[in-house]
C-alpha positions as CSV (number, residue, x, y, z in Angstrom):
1,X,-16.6,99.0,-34.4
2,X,-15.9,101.1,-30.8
3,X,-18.3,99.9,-28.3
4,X,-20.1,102.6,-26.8
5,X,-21.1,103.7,-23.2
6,X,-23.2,105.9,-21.0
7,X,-21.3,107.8,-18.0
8,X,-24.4,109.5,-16.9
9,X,-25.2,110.2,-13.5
10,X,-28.3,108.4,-11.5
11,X,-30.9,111.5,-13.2
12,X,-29.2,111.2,-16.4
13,X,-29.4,108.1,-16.4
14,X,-33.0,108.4,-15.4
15,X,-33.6,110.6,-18.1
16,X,-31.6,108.6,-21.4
17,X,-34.0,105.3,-20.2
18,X,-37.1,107.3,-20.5
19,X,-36.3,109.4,-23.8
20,X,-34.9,106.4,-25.4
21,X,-30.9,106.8,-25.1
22,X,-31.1,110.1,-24.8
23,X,-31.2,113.2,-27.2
24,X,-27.8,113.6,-27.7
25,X,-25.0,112.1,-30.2
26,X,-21.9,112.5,-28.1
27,X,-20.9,109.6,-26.1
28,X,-24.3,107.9,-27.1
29,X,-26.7,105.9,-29.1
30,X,-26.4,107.7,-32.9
31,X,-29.6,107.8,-34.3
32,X,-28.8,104.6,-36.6
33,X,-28.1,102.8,-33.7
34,X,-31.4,103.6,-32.2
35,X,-32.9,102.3,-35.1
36,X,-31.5,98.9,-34.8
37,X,-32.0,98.7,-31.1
38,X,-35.8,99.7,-32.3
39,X,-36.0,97.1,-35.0
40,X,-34.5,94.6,-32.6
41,X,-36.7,94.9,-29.7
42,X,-39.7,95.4,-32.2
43,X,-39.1,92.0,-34.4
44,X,-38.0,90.6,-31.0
45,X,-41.5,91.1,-29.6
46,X,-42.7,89.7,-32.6
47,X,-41.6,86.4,-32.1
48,X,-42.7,86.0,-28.9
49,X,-46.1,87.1,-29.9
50,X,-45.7,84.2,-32.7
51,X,-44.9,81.8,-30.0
52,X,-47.1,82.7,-27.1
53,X,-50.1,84.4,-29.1
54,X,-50.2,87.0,-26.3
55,X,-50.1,90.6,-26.8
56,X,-48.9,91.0,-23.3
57,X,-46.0,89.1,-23.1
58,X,-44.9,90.5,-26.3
59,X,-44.7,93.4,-24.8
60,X,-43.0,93.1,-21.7
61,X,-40.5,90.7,-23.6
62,X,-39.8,94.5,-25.7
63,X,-39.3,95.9,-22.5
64,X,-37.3,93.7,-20.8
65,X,-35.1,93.4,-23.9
66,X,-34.8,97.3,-23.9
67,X,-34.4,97.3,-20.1
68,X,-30.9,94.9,-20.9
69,X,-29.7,96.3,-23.4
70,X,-29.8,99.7,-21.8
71,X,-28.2,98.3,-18.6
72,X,-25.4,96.5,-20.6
73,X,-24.4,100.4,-22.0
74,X,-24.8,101.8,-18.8
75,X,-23.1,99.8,-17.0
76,X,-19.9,102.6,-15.8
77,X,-22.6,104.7,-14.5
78,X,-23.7,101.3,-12.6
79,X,-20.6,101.2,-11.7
80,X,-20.1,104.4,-10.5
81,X,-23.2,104.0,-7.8
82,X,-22.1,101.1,-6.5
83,X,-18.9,102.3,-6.2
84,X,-19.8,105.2,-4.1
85,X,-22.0,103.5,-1.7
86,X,-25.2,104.5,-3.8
87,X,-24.4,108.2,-3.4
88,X,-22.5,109.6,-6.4
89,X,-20.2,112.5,-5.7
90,X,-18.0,112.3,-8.6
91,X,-18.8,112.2,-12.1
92,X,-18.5,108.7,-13.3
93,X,-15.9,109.1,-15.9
94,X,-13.9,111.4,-13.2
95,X,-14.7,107.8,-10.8
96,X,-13.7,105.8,-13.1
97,X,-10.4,107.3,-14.1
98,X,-9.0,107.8,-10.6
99,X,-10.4,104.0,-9.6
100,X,-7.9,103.1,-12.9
101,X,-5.1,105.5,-11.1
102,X,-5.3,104.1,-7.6
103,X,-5.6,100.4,-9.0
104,X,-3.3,98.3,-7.5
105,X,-3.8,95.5,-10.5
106,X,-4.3,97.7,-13.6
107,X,-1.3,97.5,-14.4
108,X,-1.3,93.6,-15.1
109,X,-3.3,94.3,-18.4
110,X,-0.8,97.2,-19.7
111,X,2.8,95.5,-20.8
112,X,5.6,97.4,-19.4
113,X,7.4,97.1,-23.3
114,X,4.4,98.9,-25.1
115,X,4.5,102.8,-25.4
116,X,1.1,104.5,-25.4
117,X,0.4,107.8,-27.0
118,X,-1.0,109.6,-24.3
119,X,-2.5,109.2,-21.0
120,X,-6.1,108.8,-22.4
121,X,-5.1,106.3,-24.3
122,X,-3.8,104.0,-21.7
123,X,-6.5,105.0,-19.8
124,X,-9.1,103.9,-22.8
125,X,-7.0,100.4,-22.5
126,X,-7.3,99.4,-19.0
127,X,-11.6,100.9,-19.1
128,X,-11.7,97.8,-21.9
129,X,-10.0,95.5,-19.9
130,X,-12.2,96.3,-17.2
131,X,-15.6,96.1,-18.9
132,X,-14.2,92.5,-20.2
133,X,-14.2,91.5,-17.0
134,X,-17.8,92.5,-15.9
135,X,-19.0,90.9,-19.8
136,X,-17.6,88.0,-18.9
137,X,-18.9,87.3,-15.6
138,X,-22.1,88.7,-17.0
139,X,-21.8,86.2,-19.5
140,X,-20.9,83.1,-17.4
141,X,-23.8,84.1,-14.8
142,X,-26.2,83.4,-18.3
143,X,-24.2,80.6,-19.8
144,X,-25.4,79.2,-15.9
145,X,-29.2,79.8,-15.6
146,X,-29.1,78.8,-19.4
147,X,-27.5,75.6,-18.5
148,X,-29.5,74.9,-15.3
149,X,-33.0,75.9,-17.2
150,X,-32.5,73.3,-20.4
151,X,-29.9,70.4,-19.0
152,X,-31.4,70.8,-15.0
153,X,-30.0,67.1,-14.3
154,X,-26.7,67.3,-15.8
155,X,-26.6,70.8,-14.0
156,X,-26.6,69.2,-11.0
157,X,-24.7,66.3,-11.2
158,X,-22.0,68.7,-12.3
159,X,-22.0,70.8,-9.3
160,X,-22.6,67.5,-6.5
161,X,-19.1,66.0,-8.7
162,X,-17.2,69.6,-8.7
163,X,-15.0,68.6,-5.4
164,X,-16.0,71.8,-3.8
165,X,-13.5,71.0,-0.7
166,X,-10.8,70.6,-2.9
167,X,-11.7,73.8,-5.5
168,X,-12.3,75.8,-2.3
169,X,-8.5,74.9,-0.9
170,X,-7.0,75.8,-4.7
171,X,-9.0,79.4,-3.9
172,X,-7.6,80.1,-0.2
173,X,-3.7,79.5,-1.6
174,X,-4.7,82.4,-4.0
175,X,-6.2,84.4,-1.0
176,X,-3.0,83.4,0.8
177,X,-0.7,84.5,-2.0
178,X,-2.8,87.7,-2.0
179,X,-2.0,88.0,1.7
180,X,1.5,87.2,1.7
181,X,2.1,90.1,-1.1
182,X,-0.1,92.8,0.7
183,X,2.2,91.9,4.0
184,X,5.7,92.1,1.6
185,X,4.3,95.4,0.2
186,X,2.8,97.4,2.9
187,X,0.6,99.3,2.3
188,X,-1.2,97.7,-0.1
189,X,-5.1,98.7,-0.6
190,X,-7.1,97.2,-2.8
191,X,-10.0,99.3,-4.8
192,X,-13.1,97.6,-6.6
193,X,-11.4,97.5,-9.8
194,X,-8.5,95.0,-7.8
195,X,-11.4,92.7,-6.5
196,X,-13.4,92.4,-9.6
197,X,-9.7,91.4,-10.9
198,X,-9.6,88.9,-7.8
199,X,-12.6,87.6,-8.3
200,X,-12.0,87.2,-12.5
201,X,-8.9,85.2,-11.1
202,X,-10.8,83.0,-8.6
203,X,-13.1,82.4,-11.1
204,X,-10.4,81.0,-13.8
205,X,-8.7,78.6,-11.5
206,X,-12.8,77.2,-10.5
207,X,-12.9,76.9,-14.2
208,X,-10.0,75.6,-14.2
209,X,-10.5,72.7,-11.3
210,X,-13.7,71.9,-13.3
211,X,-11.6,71.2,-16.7
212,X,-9.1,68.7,-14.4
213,X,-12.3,66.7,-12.7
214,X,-13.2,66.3,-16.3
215,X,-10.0,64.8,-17.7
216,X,-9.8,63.0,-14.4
217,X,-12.8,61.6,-14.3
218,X,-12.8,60.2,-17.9
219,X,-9.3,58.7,-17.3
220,X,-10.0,57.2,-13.9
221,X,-13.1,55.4,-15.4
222,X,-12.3,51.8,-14.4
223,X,-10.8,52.4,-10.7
224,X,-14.2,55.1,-10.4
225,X,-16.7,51.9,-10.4
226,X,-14.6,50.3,-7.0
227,X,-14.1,53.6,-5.3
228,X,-16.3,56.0,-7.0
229,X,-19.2,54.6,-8.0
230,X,-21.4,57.9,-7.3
231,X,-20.0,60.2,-9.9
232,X,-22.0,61.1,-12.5
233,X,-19.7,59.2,-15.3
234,X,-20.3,55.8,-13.4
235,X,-24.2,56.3,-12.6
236,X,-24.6,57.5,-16.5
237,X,-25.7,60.5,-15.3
238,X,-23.5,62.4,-17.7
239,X,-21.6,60.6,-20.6
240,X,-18.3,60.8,-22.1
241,X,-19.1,63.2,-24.6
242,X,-20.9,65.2,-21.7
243,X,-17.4,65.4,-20.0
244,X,-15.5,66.8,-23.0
245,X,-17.9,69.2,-24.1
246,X,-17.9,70.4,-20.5
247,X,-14.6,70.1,-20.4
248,X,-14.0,72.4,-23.5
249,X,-16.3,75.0,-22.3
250,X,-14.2,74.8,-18.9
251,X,-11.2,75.7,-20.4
252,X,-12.1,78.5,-22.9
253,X,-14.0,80.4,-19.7
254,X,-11.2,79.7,-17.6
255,X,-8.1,81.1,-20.1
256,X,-10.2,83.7,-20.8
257,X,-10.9,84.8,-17.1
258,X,-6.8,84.5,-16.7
259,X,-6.1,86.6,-19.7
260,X,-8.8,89.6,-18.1
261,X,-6.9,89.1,-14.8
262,X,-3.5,89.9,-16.0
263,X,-0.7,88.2,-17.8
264,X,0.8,87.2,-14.9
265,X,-2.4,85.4,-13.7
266,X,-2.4,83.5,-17.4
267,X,0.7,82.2,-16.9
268,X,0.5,80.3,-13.4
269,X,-3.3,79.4,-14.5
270,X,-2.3,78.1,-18.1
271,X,0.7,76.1,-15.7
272,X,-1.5,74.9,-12.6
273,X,-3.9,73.7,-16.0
274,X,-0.8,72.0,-17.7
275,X,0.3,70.6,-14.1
276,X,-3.0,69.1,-13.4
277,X,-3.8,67.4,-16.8
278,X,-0.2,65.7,-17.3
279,X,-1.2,64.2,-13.7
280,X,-4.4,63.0,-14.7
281,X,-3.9,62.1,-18.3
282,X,-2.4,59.4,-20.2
283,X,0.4,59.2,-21.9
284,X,1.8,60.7,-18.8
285,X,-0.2,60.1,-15.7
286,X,1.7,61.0,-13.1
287,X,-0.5,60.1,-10.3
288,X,0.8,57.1,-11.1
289,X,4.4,57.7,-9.7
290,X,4.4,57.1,-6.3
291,X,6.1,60.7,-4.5
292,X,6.4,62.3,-7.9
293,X,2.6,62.6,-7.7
294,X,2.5,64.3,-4.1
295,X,5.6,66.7,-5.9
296,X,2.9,67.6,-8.6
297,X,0.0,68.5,-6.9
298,X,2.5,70.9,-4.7
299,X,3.4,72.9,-7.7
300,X,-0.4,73.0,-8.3
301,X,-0.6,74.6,-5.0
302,X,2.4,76.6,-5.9
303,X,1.0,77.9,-9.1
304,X,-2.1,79.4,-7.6
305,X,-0.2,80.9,-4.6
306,X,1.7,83.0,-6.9
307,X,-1.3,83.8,-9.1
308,X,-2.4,85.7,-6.4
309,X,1.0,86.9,-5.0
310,X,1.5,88.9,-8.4
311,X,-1.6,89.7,-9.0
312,X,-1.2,92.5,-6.3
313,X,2.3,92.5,-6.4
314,X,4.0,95.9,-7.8
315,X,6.7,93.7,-8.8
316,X,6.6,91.1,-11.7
317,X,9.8,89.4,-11.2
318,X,10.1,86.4,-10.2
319,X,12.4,87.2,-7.7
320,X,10.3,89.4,-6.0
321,X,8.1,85.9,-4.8
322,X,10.8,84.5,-1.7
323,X,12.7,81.4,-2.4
324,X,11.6,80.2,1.2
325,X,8.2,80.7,0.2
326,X,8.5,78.6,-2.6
327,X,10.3,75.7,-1.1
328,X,8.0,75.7,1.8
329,X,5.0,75.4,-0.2
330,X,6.4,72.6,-2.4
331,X,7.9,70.8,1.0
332,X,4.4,71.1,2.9
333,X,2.2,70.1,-0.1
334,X,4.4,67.1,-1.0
335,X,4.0,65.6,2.7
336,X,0.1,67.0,2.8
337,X,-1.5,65.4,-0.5
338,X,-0.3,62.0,0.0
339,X,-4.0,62.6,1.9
340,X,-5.6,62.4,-1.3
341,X,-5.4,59.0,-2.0
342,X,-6.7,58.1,1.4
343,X,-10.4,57.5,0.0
344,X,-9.3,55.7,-3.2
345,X,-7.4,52.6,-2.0
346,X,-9.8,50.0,-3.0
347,X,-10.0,51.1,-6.5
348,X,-5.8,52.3,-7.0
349,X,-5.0,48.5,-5.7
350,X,-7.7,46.7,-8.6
351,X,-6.0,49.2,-11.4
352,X,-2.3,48.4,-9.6
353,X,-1.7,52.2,-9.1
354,X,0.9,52.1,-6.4
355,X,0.2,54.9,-4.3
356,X,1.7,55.6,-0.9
357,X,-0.9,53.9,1.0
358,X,-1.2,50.7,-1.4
359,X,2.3,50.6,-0.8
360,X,2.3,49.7,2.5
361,X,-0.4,48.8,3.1
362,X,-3.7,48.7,5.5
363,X,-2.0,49.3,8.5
364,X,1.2,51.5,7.9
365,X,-0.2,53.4,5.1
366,X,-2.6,55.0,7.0
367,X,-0.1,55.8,9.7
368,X,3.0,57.3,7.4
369,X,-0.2,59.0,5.5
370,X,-0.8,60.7,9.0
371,X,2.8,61.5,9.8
372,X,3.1,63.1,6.5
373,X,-0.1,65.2,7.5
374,X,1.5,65.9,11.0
375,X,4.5,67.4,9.8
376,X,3.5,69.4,7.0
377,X,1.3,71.5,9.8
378,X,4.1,72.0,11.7
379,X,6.4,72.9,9.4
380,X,4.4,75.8,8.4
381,X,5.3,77.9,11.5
382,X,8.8,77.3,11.1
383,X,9.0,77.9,7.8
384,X,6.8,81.1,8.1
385,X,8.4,82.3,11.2
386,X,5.1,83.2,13.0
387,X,5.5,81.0,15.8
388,X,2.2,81.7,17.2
389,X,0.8,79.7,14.4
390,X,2.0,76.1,16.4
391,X,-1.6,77.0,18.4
392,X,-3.1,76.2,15.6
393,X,-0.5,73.4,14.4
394,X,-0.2,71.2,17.0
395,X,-3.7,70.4,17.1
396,X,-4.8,70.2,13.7
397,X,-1.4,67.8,13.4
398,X,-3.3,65.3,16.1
399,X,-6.5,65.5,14.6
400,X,-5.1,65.0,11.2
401,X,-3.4,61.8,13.0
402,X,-7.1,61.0,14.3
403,X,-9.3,61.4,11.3
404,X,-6.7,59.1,8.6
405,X,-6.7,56.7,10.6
406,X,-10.5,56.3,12.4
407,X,-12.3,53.4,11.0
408,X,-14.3,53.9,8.4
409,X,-12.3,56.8,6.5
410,X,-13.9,59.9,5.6
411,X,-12.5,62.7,3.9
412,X,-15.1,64.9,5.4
413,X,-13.9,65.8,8.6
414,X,-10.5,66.5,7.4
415,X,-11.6,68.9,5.0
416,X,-13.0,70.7,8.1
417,X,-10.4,70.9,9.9
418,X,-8.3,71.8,7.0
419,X,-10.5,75.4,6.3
420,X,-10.7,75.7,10.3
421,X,-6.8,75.5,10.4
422,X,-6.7,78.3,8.2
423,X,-9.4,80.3,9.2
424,X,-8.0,80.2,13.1
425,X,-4.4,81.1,11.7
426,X,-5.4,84.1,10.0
427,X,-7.7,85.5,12.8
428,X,-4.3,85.1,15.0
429,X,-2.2,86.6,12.3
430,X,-4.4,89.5,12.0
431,X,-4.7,90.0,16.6
């Protein structure tokens, strides 16, 4: 069954709402589909008269049910408005078509091996791809208030326990993967069809993060209670089976989110997914393995650098993403999430996970912790070659020294000066 839409303009638009989908059968509602849209919203209105025993709320329920459903089949000619600054010049299909031409990420969606039959047809292709992505974060901004309205409780312990310091630093390496492409490529603009794909992306690596604090959470159970005792699995604010239904929900939104972004984007999401879960997860558990851990968590980083690098990028092949690039990210990461395990000593030494810190201990862990922090800033401008950055470096390097070792630790601060590191670096990038 084709899905149909309404291209109309802001007064045709005006005009299909008040005559019911309009009078017309090209492009449209048929006149059997207004009959079920009729039936719907009638029976619908029904049942809420049933329930609430009010005449009124029956009826605005028909009309706020017809008011959706219209806006869900006009949403190109939405589209289109917003699009052109909430003046329409062009015709919305005619918008539409060259926003699909001048995409710079279109073509992530369209296999280079398929042959199409014609131009319209290719064209029909990436329209669906795009409307998936406006369905589906239609459909997770619902899934949301529908989840906050009946679970309200386990709502919230899900968002306090989501690490938003740490999902937010997994989102600036696919801004800076973005940024690294569009500087390779120059010129490279982006339209609104290439930021609803960049925001689909972002949204399936949150996803993404969300599935691994699951798994992670329901693996690190016992060292939790010593160093952990506020999340939500250890206060019985959300149970087991709360984690791995959330946890399946997680992942289907976030594969799904990759597939609309591009196949590309699926790959390094589906491998920064695998990555994450064979570090958390028994029978492999590498966080366990002292270095080989920190090595992990920099392909992590890796993976979501070059979601966004090819994303944007007009080449797919590997070898268009720089070898120096790649070995600097892995380098800097390595010597940079030994961090992580800062906050959970108390708890890694009860379970007998030898991390870098356990290792040596209360005194030099700490300090090696911080030297590993201190070089992995300044290795970024040497291995970037935008020397100015060492303004930036050098002090976040100290400060990194300041914060891992101040008595009592707190992740806090370094998570601050983390996002102000980058923020400062790309404002002198951009001078």
């Amino acid at each position: 069954m084709k899905m149909a839409y309404f291209f109309d303009t802001p007064r045709e638009m005006l005009f299909s709402f008040l005559s019911f989908f309009g009078k017309g059968f090209d492009g449209g509602a048929t006149v059997g589909l207004k009959i079920e849209i009729a039936l719907a919203t009638l029976f619908f209105g029904l049942f809420i008269y049933f329930i609430s025993k009010s005449w009124r709320r029956s009826l605005v329920s028909i009309l706020v049910l017809y008011a959706i459903v219209f806006a869900l089949v006009s949403i190109p000619g939405i589209f289109s408005i917003i699009g052109q600054g909430g003046h329409p010049i062009q015709d919305p299909m005619v918008f539409l078509q060259n926003s699909i031409a001048d995409s710079s990420t279109i073509s992530n969606n369209l296999h280079s091996s398929l042959q199409y039959s014609s131009v319209i047809r290719l064209i029909e292709i990436s329209f669906n791809f795009i409307m998936g992505k406006i369905m589906l974060l239609i459909s997770v901004a619902v899934l949301l208030v529908w989840f906050y309205a009946n679970f309200r409780e386990k709502f919230k312990a899900v968002i306090k326990n989501s690490r938003g310091e740490r999902v937010a630093a997994y989102i600036v390496m696919v801004f800076l993967g973005i940024y690294i492409s569009s500087v390779m490529f120059s010129p490279l603009r982006l339209n609104w069809n290439d930021w609803l794909s960049v925001i689909t992306l972002c949204l399936s690596f949150y996803f993404s993060c969300m599935f691994a604090i699951c798994a992670n959470d329901t693996a690190d159970e016992d060292t939790d209670k010593i160093s952990n005792a506020a999340r939500p699995l250890i206060s019985n604010t959300l149970s087991k089976w709360d984690m791995k239904q959330m946890g399946a929900v997680f992942i289907v939104i976030s594969l799904v989110s990759a597939y609309l972004a591009g196949y590309t984007a699926f790959f390094f999401v589906l491998t920064f997914t695998a990555l994450y879960y064979i570090y958390s997860v028994p029978p492999t558990r590498f966080k366990l393995i002292p270095f080989f851990s920190s090595f992990i968590i920099s392909l992590c980083m890796l993976a979501a650098i070059l979601a966004g690098f090819f994303l944007v990028s007009p080449i797919k092949y590997v070898s268009a993403a720089s070898p120096r690039l790649i070995l600097a990210v892995v380098v800097i990461f390595s010597l940079l999430s030994n961090v992580r395990d800062m906050k959970d000593i108390s708890g890694d030494k009860s379970a007998g996970i030898k991390t870098l810190p356990v290792i040596l201990g209360d005194v030099w862990g700490p300090r090696v912790v911080a030297l590993c922090a201190m070089f992995s800033f300044i290795l970024i401008p040497i291995f970037s070659g935008f020397y100015i950055l060492f303004l930036t470096a050098v002090p976040t390097a100290f400060a990194s020294w300041y914060f891992i070792n101040k008595k009592p630790y707190s992740e806090k601060p370094l998570d601050k000066i983390y996002f102000a590191f980058m923020f400062l670096s790309f404002l002198l990038l951009l001078a």
